[in-house]
N, C-alpha and C positions, 0 to 999 in steps of 0.2 A: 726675128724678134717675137714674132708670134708665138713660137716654138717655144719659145723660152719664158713666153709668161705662162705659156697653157702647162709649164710642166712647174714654173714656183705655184700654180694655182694649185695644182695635184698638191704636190708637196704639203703647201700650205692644208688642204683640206686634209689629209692624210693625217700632219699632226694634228689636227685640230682633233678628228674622230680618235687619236691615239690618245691623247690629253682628256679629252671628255669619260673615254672606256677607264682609263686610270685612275680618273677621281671618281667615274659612276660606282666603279667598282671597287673601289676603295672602300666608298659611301655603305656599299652594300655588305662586305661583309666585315665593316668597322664596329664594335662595340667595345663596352665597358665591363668587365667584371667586378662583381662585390656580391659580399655576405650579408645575410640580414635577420633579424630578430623580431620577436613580437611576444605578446603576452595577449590570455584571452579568458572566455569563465565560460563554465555551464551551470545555470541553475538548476535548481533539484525542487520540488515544489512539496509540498508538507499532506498528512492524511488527516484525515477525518475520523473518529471511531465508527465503529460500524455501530448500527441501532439494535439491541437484540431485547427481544419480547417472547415472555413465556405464553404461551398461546395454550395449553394446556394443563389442565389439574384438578382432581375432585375436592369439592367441598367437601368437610365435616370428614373427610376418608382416613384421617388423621388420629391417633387413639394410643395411648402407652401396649407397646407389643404388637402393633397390627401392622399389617404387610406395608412395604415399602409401596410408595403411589409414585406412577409417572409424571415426570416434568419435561414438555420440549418446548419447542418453540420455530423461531425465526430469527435472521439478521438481516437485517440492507445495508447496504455499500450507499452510503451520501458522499462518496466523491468522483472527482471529474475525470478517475480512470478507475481500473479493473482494480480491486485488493485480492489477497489470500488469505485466507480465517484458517489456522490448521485445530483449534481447540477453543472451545466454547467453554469455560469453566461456571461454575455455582459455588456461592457459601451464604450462610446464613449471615446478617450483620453481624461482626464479631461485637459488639457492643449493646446490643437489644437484647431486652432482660423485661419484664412484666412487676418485677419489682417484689414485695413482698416477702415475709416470710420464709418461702420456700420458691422463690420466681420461677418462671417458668425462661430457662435461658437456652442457646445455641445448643448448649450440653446436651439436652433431654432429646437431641434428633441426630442423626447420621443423614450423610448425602452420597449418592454415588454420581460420579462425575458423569457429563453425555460421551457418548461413544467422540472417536475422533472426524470431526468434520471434514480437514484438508480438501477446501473448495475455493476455488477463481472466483471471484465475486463480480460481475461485473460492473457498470456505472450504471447506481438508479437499480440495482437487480436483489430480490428478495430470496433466499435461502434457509433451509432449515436444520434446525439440529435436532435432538433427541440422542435418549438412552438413559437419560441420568432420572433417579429419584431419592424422595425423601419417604425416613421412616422416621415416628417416634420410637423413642428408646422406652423401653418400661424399666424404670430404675430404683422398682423395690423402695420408691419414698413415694410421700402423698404430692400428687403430681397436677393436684386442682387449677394450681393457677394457669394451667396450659390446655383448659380446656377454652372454646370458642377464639383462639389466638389464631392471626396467620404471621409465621414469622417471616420478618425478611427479607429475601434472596435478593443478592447480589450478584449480577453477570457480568462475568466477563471475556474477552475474546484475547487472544495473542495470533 
């Protein structure tokens, strides 16, 4: 009788380890499959214009017929990353005029643009341009009202 419980005990244990590895194992590599979706954003954050200042130019150098005079300068970057400046551009206000008779207007000067910048600007970092000047034009009229004037200039960058 002995015999014969010590072998239902095996038995017994046997299935029991057999039944436990089938559902351990079952458990382990039982899963679910499915597909799934989503939506999401990235922000793009905005710039600042860059600051640009003439830092250079002769007084009084100015004269119907007389040499063209240099104009440069500088730009800073006010924003919270690096910019690219590739051209520093100049014009005279298109709409300033000294008025009178014979005003003294945009017309009576030529400008040659600054050379091309194409500079990394970084944040908080100051750079410079140059190349560009103005000349008066001598236009063969009475040209008074455009004496002691400074006209102008408008800068701009792309």
């Amino acid at each position: 009788m002995r015999k014969i419980r010590n072998r239902f005990k095996t038995k017994v244990a046997v299935l029991a380890i057999a039944a436990f590895m089938v559902i351990a194992g079952g458990a382990a590599f039982a899963f679910w499959t499915t597909g799934g979706s989503g939506t999401g954003a990235a922000d793009t954050g905005t710039s600042a214009n860059v600051t640009i200042v003439q830092t250079t130019f002769t007084p009084d150098a100015l004269y119907p017929g007389g040499a063209p005079v240099g104009l440069s300068g500088t730009f800073t970057n006010p924003n919270s990353g690096p910019v690219h400046v590739n051209q520093v551009t100049v014009a005279i206000t298109p709409a300033w005029s000294t008025g009178g008779a014979l005003p003294c207007t945009p017309a009576d000067f030529v400008l040659t643009q600054p050379t091309v910048t194409n500079a990394d600007v970084l944040v908080n970092d100051t750079s410079t341009w140059g190349g560009a000047t103005i000349q008066m034009l001598n236009t063969g009229l009475n040209q008074d009202n455009c004496k002691n004037v400074s006209p102008p200039l408008d800068y701009t960058s792309n």
